[in-house]
C-alpha positions in Angstrom: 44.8 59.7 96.2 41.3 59.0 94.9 40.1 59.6 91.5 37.0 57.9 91.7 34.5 57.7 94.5 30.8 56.9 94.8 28.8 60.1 96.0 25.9 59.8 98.2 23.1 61.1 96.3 19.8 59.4 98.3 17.8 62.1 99.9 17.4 59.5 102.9 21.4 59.1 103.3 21.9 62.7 103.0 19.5 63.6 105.7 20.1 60.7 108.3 23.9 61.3 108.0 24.2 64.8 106.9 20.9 66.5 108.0 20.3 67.6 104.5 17.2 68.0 103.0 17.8 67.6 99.4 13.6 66.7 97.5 15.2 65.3 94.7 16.4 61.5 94.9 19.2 60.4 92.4 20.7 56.8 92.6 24.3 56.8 93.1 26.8 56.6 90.3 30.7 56.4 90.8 32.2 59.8 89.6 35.2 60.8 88.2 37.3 63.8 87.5 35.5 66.2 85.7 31.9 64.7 86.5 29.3 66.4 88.5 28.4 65.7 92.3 27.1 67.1 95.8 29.3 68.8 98.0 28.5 70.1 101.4 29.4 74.0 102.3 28.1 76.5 104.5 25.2 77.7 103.9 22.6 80.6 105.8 20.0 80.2 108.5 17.2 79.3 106.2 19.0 76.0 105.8 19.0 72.9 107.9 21.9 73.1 110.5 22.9 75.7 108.4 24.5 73.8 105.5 23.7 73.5 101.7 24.0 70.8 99.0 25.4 71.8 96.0 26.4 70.2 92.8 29.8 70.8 91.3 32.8 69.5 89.2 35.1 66.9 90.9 38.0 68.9 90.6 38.7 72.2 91.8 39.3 75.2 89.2 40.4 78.1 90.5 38.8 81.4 89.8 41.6 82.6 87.5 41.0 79.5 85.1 41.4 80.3 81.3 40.5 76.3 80.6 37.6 74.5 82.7 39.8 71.3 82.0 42.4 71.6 84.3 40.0 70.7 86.9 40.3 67.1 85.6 44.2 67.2 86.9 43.0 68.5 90.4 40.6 66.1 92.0 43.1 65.7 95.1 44.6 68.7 97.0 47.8 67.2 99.3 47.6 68.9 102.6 50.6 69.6 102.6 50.8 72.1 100.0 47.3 72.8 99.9 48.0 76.6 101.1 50.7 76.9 98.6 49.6 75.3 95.2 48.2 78.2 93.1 45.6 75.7 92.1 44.2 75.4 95.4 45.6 78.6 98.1 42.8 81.4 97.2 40.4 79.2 97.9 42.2 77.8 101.6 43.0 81.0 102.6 39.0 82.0 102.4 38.2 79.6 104.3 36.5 77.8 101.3 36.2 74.1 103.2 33.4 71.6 102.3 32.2 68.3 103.3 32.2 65.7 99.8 29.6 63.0 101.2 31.0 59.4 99.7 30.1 55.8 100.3 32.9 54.9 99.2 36.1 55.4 97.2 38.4 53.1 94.7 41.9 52.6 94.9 44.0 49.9 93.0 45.4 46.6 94.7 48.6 45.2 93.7 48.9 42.8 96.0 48.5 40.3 93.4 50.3 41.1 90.9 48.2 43.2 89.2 45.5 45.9 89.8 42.8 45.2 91.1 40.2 47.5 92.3 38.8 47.6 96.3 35.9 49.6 97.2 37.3 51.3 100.4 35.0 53.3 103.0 33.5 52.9 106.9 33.1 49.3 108.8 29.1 49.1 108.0 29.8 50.7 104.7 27.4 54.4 105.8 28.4 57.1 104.2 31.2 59.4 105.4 32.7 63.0 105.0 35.2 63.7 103.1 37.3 66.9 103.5 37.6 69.3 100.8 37.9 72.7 99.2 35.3 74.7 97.0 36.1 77.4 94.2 33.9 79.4 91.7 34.8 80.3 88.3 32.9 82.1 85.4 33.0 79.8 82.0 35.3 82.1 79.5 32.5 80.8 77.1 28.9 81.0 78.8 29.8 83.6 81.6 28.0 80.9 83.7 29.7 80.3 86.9 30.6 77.0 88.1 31.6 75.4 91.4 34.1 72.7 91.4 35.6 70.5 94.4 38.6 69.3 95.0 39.4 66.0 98.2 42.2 66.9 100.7 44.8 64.2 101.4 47.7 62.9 103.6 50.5 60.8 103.7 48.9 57.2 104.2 52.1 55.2 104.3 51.7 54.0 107.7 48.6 53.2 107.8 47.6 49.3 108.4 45.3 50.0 105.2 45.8 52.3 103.2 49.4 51.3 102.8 48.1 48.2 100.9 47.0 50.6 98.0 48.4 52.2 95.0 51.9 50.6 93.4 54.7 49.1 95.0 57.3 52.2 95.5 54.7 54.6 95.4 54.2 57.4 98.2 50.4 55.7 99.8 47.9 58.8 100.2 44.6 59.1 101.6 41.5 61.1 101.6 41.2 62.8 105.1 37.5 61.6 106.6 35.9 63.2 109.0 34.7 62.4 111.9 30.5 62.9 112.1 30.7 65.0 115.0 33.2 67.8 113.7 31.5 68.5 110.3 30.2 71.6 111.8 33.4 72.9 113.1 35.4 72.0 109.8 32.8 74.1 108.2 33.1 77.3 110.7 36.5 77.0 112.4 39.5 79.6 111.2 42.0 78.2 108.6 44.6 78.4 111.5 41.7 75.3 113.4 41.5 73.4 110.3 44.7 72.0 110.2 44.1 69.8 113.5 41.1 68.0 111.3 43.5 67.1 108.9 45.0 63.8 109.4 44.6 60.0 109.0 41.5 58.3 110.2 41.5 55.1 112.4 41.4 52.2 110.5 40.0 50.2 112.6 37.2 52.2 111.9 37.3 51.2 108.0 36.3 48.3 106.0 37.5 47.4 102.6 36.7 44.6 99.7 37.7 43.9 96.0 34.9 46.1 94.1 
């Protein structure tokens, strides 16, 4: 699971490992449920490789919402149930994917005894893609719409990392990252396609460190 994360919000990250072209530069700051932060979706021709940056709550709310804070409860979407969950099917079944660019996420540490926090993301530390879901809603109170995000995850408890996170007895979960080279086809491919991009990611290609 991951509740907090660091968003890439340099326009020089963004378009080296993105190829987005975003004129505003914002030093990153770790986010959490509820805050604000760039996610990757589909966007038209005008735009480069035909994908758009937009800004929206970490944590999905569904377009039937009566209360913009149950978002807060769904930062993580398991894939497992992902086209099931009333939180989270509308917006799978339309095909509603994104990329949520990270450089890296936060998960506790018990090996000690207690929790520590690690700061957990690619050897090198670059930024990554995370895969996720988008919705839209209308505020009951502005009419305003908003966008919202929510991280897809699996079952991490085999995983030579990831299995180190997280509390003794507890089911280990991870965010599913994406490869570079299939951003494009997680973005485009049928919802049938985009269950073969969901699954764990090598971790010998991973790096992690107390935060």
């Amino acid at each position: 699971m991951c509740s907090n994360y660091r968003p890439v919000t340099r326009s020089d990250l963004l378009l080296r490992h993105f190829n987005i072209i975003r004129p505003e530069n914002a030093l990153p700051i770790d986010c959490y449920p509820g805050n604000l932060a760039p996610f990757i979706r589909r966007g038209d021709d005008s735009t480069p490789a035909g994908r758009e940056l937009v800004d929206g709550r970490f944590g999905l709310i569904p377009h039937w919402a009566k209360d913009l804070a149950m978002g807060k409860r769904m930062y993580n979407a398991r894939s497992e149930t992902v086209a099931e969950k009333p939180s989270f099917r509308d917006a799978w079944r339309r095909g509603q994917r994104c990329i949520v660019p990270a450089e890296q996420i936060y998960e506790p540490c018990y090996e000690t005894g207690k929790s520590i926090w690690w700061r957990i993301g690619l050897r090198g530390w670059t930024p990554f893609g995370i895969a996720g879901v988008w919705a839209w809603c209308l505020d009951p109170a502005s009419g305003k719409e908003i966008l919202s995000f929510t991280m897809l995850t699996v079952n991490a408890d085999e995983h030579p990392m990831m299995k180190r996170f997280h509390k003794p007895g507890e089911e280990k979960r991870m965010v599913v990252i994406l490869d570079e080279s299939n951003y494009d086809y997680w973005l485009d491919c049928t919802v049938d396609q985009a269950w073969s991009m969901i699954k764990v990611f090598p971790a010998d290609r991973m790096d992690c460190a107390p935060r």
